[in-house]
C-alpha positions as CSV (number, residue, x, y, z in Angstrom):
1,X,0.0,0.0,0.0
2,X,1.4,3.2,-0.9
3,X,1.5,5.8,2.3
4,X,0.9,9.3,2.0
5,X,1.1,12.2,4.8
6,X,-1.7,13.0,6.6
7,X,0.0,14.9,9.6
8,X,-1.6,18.3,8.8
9,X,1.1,20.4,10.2
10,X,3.7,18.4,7.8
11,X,1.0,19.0,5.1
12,X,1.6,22.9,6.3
13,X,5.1,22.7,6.1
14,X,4.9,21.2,2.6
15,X,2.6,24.1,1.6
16,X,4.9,26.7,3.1
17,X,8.1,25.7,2.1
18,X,6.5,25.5,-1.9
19,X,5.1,28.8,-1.6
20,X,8.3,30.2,-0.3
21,X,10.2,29.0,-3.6
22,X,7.7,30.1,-5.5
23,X,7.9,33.1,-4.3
24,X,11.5,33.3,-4.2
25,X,11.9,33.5,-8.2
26,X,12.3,36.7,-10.7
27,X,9.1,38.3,-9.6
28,X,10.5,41.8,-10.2
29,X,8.6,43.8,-11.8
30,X,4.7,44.9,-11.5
31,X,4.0,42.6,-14.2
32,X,5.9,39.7,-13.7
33,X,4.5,40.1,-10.3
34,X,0.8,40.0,-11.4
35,X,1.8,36.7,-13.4
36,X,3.1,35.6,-10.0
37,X,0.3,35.6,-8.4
38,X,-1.5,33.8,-10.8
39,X,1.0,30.5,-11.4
40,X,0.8,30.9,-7.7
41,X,-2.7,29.9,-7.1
42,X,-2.4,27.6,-9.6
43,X,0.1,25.8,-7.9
44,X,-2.1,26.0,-4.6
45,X,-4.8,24.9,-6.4
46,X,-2.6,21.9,-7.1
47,X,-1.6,21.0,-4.0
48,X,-5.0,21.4,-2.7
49,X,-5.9,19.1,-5.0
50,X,-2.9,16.4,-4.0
51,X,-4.0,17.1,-0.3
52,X,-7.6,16.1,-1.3
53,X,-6.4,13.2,-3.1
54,X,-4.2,11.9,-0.1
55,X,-7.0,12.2,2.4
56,X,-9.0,10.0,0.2
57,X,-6.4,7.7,0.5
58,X,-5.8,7.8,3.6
59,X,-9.8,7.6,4.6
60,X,-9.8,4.6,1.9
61,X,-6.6,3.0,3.7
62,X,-8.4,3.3,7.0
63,X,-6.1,5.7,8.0
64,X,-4.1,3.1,9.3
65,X,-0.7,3.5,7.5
66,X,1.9,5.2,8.7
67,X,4.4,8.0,6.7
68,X,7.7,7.1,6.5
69,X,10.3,10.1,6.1
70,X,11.8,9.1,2.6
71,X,7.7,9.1,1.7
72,X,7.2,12.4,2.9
73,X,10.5,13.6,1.1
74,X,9.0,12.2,-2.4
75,X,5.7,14.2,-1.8
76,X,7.4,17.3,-1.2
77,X,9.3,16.5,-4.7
78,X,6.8,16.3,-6.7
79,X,4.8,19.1,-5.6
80,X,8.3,21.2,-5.8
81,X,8.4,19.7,-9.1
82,X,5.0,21.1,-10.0
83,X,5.3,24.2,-8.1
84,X,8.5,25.3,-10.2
85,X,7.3,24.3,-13.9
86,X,4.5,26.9,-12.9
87,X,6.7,29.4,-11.8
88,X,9.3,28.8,-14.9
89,X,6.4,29.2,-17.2
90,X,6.6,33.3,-15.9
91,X,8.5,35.2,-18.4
92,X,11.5,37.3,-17.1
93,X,10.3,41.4,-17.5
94,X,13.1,43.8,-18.6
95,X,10.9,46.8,-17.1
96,X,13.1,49.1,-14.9
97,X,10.8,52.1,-13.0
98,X,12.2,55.3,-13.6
99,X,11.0,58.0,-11.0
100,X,8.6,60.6,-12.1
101,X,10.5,64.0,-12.1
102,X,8.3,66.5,-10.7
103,X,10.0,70.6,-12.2
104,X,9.9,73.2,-9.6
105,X,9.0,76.5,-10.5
106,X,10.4,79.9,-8.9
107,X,8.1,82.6,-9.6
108,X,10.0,85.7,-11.0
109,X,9.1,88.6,-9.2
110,X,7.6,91.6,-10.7
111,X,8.0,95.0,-9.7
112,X,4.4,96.8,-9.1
113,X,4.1,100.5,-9.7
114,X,1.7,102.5,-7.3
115,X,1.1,106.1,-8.7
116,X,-0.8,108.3,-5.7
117,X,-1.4,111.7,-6.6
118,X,-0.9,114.6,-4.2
119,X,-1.8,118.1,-4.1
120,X,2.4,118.3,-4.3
121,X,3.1,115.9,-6.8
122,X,5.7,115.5,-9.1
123,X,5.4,113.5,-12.1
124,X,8.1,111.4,-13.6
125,X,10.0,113.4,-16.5
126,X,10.1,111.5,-19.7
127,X,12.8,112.8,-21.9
128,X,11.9,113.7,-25.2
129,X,14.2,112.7,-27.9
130,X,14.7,115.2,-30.4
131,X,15.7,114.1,-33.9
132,X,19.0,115.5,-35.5
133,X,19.4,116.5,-39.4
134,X,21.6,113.2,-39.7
135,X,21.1,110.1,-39.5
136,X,22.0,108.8,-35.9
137,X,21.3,105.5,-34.5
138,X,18.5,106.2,-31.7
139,X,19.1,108.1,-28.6
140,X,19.5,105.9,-24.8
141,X,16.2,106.5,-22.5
142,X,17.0,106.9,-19.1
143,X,14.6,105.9,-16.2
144,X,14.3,105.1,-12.8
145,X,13.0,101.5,-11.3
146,X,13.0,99.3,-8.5
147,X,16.4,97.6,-8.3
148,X,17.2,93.8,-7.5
149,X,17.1,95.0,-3.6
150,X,13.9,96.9,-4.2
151,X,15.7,100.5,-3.9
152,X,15.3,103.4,-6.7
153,X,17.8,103.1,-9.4
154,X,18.6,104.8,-12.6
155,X,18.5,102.7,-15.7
156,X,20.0,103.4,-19.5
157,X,17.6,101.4,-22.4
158,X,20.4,101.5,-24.9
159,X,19.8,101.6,-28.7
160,X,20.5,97.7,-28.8
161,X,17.6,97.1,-26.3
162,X,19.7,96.1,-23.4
163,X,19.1,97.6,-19.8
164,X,21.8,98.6,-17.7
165,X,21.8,100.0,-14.0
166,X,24.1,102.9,-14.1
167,X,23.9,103.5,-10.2
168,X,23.8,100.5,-8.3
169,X,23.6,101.9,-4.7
170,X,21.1,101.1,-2.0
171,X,19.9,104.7,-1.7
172,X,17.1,105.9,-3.3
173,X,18.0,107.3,-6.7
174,X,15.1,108.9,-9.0
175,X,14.5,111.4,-11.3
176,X,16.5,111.2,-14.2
177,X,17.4,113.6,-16.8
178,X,19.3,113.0,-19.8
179,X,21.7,115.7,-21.7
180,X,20.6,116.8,-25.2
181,X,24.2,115.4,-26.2
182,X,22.8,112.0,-24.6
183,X,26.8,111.8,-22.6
184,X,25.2,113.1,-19.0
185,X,22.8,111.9,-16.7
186,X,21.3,114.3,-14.0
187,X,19.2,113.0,-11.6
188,X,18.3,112.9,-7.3
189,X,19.5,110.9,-4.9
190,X,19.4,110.8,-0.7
191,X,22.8,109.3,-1.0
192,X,24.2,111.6,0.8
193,X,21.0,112.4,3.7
194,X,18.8,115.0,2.2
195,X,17.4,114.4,-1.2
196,X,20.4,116.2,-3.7
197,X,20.9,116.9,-7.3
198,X,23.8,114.8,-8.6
199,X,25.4,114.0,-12.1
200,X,27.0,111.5,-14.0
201,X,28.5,110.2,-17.5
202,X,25.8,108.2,-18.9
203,X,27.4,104.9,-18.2
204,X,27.6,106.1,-14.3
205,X,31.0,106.9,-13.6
206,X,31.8,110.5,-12.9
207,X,29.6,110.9,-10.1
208,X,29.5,114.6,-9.0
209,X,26.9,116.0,-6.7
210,X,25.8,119.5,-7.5
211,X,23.9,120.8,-4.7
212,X,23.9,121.0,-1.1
213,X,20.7,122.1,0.5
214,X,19.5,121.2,3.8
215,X,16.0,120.2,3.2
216,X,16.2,118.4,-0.2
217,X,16.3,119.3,-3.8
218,X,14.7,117.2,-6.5
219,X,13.1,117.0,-9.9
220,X,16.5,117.7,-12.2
221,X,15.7,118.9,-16.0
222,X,18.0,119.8,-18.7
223,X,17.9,122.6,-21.1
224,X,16.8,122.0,-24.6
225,X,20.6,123.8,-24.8
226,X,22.3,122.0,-22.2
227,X,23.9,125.0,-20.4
228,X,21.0,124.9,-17.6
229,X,19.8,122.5,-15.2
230,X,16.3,123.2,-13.5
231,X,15.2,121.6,-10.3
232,X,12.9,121.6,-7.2
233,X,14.3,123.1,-3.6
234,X,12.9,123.0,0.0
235,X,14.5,125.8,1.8
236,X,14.5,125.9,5.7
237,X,11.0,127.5,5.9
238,X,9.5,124.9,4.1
239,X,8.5,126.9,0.9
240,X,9.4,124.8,-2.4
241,X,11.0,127.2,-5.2
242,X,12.1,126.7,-8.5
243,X,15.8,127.4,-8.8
244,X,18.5,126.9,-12.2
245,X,21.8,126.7,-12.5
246,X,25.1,125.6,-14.6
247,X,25.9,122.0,-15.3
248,X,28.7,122.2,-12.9
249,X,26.4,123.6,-9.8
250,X,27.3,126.8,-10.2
251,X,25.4,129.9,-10.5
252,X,22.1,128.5,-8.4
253,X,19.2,130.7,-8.9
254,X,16.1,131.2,-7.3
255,X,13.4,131.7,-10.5
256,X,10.1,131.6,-8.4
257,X,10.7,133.4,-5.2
258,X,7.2,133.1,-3.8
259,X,6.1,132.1,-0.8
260,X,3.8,129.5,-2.7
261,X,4.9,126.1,-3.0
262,X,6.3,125.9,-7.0
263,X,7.5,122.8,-8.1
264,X,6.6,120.1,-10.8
265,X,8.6,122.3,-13.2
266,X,8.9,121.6,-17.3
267,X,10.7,123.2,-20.0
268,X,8.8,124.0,-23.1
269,X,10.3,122.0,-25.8
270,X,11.7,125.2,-27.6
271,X,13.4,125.6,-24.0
272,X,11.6,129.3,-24.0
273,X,8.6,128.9,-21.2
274,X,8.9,127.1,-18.2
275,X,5.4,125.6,-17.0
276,X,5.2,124.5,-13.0
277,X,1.8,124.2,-10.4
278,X,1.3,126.4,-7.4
279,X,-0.6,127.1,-4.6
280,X,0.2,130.7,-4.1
281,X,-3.5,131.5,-4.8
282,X,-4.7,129.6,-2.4
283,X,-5.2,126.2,-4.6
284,X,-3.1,124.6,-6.7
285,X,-2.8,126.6,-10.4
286,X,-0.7,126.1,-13.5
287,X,1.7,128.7,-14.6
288,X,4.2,129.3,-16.9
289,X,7.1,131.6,-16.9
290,X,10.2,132.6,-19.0
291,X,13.5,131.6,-18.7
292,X,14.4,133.7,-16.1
293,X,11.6,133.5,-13.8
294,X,10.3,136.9,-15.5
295,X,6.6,136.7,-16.9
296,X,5.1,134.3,-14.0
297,X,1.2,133.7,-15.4
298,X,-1.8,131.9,-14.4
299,X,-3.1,129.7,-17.1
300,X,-5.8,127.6,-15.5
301,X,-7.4,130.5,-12.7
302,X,-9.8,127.7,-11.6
303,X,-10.1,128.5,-7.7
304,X,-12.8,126.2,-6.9
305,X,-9.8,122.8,-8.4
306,X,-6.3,122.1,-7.9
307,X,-4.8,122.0,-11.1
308,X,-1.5,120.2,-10.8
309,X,1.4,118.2,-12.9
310,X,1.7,120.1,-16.2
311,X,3.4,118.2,-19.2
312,X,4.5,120.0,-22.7
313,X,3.1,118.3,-25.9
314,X,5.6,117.6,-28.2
315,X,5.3,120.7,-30.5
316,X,4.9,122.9,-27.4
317,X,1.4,123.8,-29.1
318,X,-0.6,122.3,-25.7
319,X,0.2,121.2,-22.1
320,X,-1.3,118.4,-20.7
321,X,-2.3,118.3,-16.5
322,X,-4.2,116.9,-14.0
323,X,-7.0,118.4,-12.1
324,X,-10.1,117.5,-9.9
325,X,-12.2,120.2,-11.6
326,X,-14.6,117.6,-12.4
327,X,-14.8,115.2,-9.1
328,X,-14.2,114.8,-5.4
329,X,-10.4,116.6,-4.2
330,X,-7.7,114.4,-5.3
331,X,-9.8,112.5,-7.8
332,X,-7.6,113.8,-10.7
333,X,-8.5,113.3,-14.2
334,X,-6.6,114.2,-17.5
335,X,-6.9,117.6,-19.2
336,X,-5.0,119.4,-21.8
337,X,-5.2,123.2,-22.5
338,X,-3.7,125.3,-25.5
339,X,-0.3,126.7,-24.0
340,X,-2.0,130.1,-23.5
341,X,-4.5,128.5,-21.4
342,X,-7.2,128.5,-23.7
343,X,-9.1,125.5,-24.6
344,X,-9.2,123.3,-22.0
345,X,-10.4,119.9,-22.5
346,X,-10.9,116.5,-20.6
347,X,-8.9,114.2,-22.6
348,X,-11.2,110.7,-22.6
């Protein structure tokens, strides 16, 4: 009579040690390890199938036989046996997981420009490039921006379209001014405590500062010449006044001489007029004056307004400003006005 086992921990260990070789082989991959899983039932199903089988036996024998080691050793060959050509039957996967790269993205800060508008405002001068009877490549722009540490710098656009901060310093530096021979920059800093006018060659070196007051001076402009430089200055009484004077700081001259605030100065493009805003009426008025601070005149006379930031058209035909003659105070809207004064009209 042939003997089978019917110990059920040795049919255990049977089962265990097969499913640990099965387990054992190239399962090393996600899909190789699906077909795993599937031979591996299989092969369960097989040896629950041989267990059933022996049982019978064993119920048909009586149970009265007896396992012998070297039977139990051929039991747990064959099922090996059939528990490996299962597994071998799994083809070996080549796959390889590669990790899922995930970019990280550093947002590029932008600079954001607030412009508030105050009954003493001065608006940012945009030079004016005026075309020569040759042919010339373009003229630089110069401006003033926030700088990689978020200070005020002054910037040259070049004719190439490249940007290059001229004054790299971590004081506030605004205002900028370009020489109608487009070699000199004029332009104010706090460098040096109070707000002063300074100059430099256009690619920064050079630096000279050119006045000295107490209180500040600001709002530089060049001549349609060259041979003048008009600015902004806060004397000790607090009273703004319009001064000029050489390139070279010399020869500083006080134009307005009112005990109005006058600032927000502009030469006419003809370099003939000078238009600025006032409060020496009581609100704040446009004027104009010549050269020489002679001919001071009102051109807006609008009491019931402030009437601020005047700005020459290009032909010096018109002058553009901003008033709240038309809304709440300090809700400014956009006018322009023939440059007698004439004509005034809400630009839409």
């Amino acid at each position: 009579m042939t003997t089978t086992p019917h110990n059920p921990e040795e049919l255990a260990l049977i089962a265990q040690e097969i499913g640990a070789e099965v387990m054992s082989g190239p399962l090393q991959s996600f899909k190789q390890f699906t077909r795993g899983r599937r031979r591996l039932k299989m092969a369960g199903r097989a040896i629950a199938t041989l267990l059933v089988l022996t049982l019978l036996l064993l119920v048909g024998c009586g149970g009265e036989a007896t396992p012998t080691p070297d039977s139990v050793a051929t039991q747990v060959a064959v099922l090996k046996a059939a528990a490996a050509t299962l597994t071998a039957e799994a083809p070996t996967s080549t796959y390889t997981a590669t990790p899922t790269h995930t970019p990280t993205y550093t947002p590029i800060a932008s600079a954001t420009h607030t412009h508030t508008p105050t009954a003493t405002l001065t608006p940012t001068h945009t030079p004016t490039v005026t075309p020569t009877a040759t042919s010339a490549p373009a003229e630089p722009i110069v401006f003033s921006d926030r700088g990689d540490e978020g200070d005020l710098e002054i910037f040259v656009l070049n004719a190439d379209g490249s940007v290059t901060n001229v004054t790299n310093h971590p004081s506030a530096d605004a205002y900028p001014s370009l020489s109608p021979d487009g070699t000199r920059i004029v332009f104010a800093s706090d460098r040096d405590g109070p707000t002063r006018v300074f100059v430099m060659n256009i690619d920064g070196s050079d630096l000279t500062r050119l006045t000295d007051s107490q209180a500040g001076d600001t709002h530089p402009t060049w001549s349609l010449d060259g041979t003048q430089i008009l600015y902004s200055t806060l004397l000790p009484d607090h009273n703004w006044e319009i001064y000029v004077m050489n390139p070279d700081g010399s020869e500083q001259t006080n134009l307005t001489n009112n005990p109005g605030i006058d600032t927000a100065q502009a030469w006419s493009p003809n370099g003939t007029r000078i238009a600025f805003e006032t409060n020496r009426d009581g609100d704040f008025e446009i004027y104009v004056m010549n050269p020489d601070g002679s001919g001071q005149t009102n051109l807006t006379s609008n009491p019931a307004a402030y009437d601020i930031a005047p700005i020459w058209s290009a032909d010096g035909t018109q002058i553009f400003f901003q008033s709240d003659r038309d809304g709440e105070r300090f809700e400014y809207k956009s006018y322009v006005m023939s440059a007698d004064g004439s004509n005034v009209t809400l630009v839409e």
